[in-house]
Structure formats: C-alpha cells, structure tokens
C-alpha positions as CSV (number, residue, x, y, z in Angstrom):
1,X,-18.6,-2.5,-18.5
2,X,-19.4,-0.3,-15.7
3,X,-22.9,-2.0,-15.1
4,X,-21.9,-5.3,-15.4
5,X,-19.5,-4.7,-12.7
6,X,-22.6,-3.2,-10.7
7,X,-24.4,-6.1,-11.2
8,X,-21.8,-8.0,-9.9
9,X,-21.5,-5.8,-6.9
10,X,-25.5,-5.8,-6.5
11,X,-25.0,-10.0,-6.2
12,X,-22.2,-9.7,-3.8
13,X,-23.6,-7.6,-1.4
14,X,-26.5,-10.1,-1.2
15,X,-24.4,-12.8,-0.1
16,X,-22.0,-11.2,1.9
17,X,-25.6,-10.5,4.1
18,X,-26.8,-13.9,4.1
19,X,-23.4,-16.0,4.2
20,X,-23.5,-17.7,7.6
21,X,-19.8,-19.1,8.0
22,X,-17.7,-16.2,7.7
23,X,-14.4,-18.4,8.6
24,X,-13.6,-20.3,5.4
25,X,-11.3,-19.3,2.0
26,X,-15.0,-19.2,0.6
27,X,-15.8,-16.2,2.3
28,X,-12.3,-14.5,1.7
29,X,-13.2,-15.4,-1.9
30,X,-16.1,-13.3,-1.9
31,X,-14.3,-10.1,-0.1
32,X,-11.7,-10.4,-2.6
33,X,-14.0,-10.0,-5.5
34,X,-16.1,-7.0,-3.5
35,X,-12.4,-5.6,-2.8
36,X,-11.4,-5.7,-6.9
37,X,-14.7,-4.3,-7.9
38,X,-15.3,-1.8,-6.1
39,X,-11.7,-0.3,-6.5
40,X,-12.9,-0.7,-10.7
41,X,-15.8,1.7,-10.0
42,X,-13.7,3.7,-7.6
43,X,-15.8,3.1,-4.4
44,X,-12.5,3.9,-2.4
45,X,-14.9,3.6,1.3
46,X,-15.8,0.3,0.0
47,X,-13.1,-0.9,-1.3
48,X,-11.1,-0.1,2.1
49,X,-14.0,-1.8,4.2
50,X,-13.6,-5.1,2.4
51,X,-9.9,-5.1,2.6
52,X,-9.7,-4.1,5.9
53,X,-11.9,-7.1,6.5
54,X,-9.9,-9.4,4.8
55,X,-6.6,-8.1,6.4
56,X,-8.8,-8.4,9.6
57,X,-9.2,-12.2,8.9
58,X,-6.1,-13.3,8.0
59,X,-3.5,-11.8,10.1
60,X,-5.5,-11.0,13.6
61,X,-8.4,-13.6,13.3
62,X,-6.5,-15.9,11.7
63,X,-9.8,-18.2,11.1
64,X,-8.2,-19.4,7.6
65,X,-5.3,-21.3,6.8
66,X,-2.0,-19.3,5.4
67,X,-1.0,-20.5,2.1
68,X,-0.3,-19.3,-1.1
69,X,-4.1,-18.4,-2.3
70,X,-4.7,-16.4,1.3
71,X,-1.1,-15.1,1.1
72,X,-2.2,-13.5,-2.8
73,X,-5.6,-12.0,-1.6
74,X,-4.0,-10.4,1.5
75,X,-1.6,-8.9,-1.1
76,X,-4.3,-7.7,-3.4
77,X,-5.6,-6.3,-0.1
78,X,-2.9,-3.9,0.3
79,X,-2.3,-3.2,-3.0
80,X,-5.8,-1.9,-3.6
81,X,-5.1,0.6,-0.5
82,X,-2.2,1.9,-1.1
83,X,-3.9,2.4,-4.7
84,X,-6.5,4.4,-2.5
85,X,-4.1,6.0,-0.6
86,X,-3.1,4.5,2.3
87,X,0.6,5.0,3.3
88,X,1.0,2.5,5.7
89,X,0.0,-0.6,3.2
90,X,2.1,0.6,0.8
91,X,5.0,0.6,2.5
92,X,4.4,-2.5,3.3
93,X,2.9,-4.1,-0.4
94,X,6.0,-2.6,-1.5
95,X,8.6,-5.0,0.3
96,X,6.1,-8.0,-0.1
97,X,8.9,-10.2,-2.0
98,X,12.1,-9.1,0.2
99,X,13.5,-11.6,2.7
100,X,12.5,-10.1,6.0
101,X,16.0,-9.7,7.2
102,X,15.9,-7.1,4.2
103,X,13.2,-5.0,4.5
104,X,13.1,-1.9,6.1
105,X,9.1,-1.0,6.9
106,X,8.1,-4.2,8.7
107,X,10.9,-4.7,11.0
108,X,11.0,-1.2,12.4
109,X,7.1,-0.6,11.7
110,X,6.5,-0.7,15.6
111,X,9.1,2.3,16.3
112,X,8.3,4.7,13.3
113,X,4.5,4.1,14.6
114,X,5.6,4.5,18.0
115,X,7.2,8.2,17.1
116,X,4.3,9.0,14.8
117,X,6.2,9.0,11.7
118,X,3.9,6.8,9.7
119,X,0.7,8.7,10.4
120,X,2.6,12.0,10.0
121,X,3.2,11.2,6.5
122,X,-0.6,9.5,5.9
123,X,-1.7,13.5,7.4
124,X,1.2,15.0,4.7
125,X,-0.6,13.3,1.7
126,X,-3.9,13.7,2.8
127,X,-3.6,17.3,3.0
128,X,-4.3,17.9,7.0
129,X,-0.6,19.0,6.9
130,X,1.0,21.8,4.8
131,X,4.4,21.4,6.5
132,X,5.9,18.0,8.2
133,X,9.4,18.3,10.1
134,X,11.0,15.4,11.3
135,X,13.5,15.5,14.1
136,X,14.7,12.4,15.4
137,X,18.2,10.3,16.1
138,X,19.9,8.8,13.9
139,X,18.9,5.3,12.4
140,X,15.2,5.7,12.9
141,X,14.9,5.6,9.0
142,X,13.7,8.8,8.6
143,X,15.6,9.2,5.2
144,X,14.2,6.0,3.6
145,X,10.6,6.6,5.0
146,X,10.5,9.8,3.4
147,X,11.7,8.5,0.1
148,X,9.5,5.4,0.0
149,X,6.9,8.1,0.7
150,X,7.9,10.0,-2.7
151,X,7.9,7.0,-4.8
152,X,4.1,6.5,-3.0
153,X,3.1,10.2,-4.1
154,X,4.8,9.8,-7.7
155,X,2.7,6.3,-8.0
156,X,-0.5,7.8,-6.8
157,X,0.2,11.1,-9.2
158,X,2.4,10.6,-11.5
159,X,1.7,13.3,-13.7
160,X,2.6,16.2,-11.0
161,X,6.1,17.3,-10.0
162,X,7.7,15.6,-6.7
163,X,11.0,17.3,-5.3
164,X,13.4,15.9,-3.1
165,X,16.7,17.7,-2.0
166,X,19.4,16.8,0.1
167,X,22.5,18.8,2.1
168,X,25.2,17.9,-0.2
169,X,25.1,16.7,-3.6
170,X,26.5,12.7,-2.8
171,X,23.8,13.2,-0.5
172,X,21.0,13.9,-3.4
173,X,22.9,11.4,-5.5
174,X,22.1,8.8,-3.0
175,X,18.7,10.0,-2.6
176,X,17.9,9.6,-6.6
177,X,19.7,6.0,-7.1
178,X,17.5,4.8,-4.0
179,X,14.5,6.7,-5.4
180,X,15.2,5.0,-8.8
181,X,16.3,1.6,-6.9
182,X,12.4,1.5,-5.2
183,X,10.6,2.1,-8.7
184,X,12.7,-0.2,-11.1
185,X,14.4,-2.4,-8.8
186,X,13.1,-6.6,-9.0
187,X,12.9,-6.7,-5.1
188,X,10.3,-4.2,-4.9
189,X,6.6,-4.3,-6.6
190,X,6.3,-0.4,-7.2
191,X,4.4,-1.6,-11.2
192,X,3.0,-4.4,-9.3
193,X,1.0,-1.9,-7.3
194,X,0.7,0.7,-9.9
195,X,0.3,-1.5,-12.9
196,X,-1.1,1.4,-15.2
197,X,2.3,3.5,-15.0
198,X,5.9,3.4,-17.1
199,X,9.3,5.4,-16.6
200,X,9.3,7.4,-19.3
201,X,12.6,8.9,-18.9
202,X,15.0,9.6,-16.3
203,X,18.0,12.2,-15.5
C-alpha cells in the first residue's frame, strides 16, 4: 500500500514540474491528490505546502471558479492541517457548515489575531510555551477559543488526559456541555476532521 501511494506521489511530482497552466480546477485537482497522499505517508511539510497552495489559489488568487468541487478541496485543505496540527485551520474546518452569522472563529478571526490569541495557542501546542495566560476584556472569546482549542488537542491525541477547570462549578458545567456540544454536535465536523476517532464514554 505504502508504495503504491509512492508511486503515485513519484507521478505527481512530475507533473506538478511540467504543468504549464497553474489556473484551472485541473491543477487544483492535482494538489488535492499530492495534499491526500502525502498526509497517508505522513509527509506533514508536504502535505502543508500543497494545501497551503491550494488555499493560496482559491481564496487570495482566486484564478478558479467557487463552486461546490473548489469549495470541497479547500475543505480537505484545512482538514488535512488541522490533522497536522495547525490551530488556526481547525478552528476554522470546524465551523465549515454553520451559517456565518453563527460562527464564532471567522467573524472575530481578525481581532483574536490582532491580540495574538490564535498564535499563542498554535505556540501552546507546539510546545514553545509551557505556560499561556490570557488577560483580556470581556467578549473577546477567550473562553470558547480555549475550549475549541481542547477539543483540537483531544482530536489530535486522543489517548492522553486534557483538563479543563472553571471558577465555579455552573461555570465547569458550562464548560463540559460546550466541550461535548463541539465534539457530538451536527453543526460542527469534529469526526469529519478526525474520522478515525469515537466517544467512548462520557461523565
């Protein structure tokens, strides 16, 4: 299995070096199927350089048309890096389905950015932090950043132990229901991006 999928890989880089129009779905086509493979043999640097490519063509370059297919390989796109680790595309693979009026990452993405928040947690889970303190006014969305960030841990390792804690018990309730809300609830696509997990339990 693993050398077909080399193989494959071996024929795509060979025409992704001597395509010459690098504006059409066709193209797109191709880094979606260099994007799936090499997240199969866990190439993560590859598999981040052709969806960064792809994101790179559809929502800044905008050299194909948006329609359904584009719409599904841009998905795939972040899917595959918030499979690799990348906070920022999960947050937003996550709310792919909501209305926009609905979801929380895209509409404030600019501020949390702006005060760091995003990349503060991207440093937290690629171990450059130890500690991460957040201190900020109210309705920033500091709460729900931080538990859409351990529903991205638990996804990414779902065998270790993940602890959140509130001030007051209401305030841990809430916490859990959300947590639980974001993992099992229709308008989100927590399995959709981590298709190889279950909830085995929960208490």
């Amino acid at each position: 299995m693993q050398d077909e999928i080399l193989k494959r890989i071996e024929k795509w880089e060979h025409l992704y070096k001597i395509i010459g129009d690098r504006t059409t779905v066709a193209y797109l086509d191709l880094l979606n199927s260099m994007r799936s493979d090499y997240e199969l043999v866990k190439d993560i640097d590859n598999c981040i350089k052709y969806c960064l490519e792809i994101e790179d063509i559809v929502t800044n370059k905008k050299t194909v048309p948006f329609n359904n297919k584009t719409s599904d390989i841009l998905l795939a796109s972040y899917d595959s890096r918030a499979r690799c680790g990348d906070f920022r595309a999960y947050c937003i693979a996550l709310e792919w389905n909501r209305p926009i009026d609905k979801q929380f990452f895209l509409p404030r993405r600019r501020i949390l950015e702006k005060h760091g928040l995003v990349q503060a947690f991207q440093d937290l889970s690629d171990d450059k932090l130890d500690f991460l303190c957040l201190n900020l006014p109210r309705r920033i969305g500091k709460s729900t950043i931080s538990l859409f960030f351990l529903t991205f841990r638990a996804g990414l390792f779902p065998d270790l132990a993940i602890l959140g804690n509130g001030h007051s018990t209401s305030l841990t309730q809430s916490f859990y229901n959300e947590v639980m809300n974001i993992i099992t609830g229709e308008e989100y696509r927590y399995f959709e991006i981590f298709p190889g997990l279950r909830l085995a339990k929960n208490s």
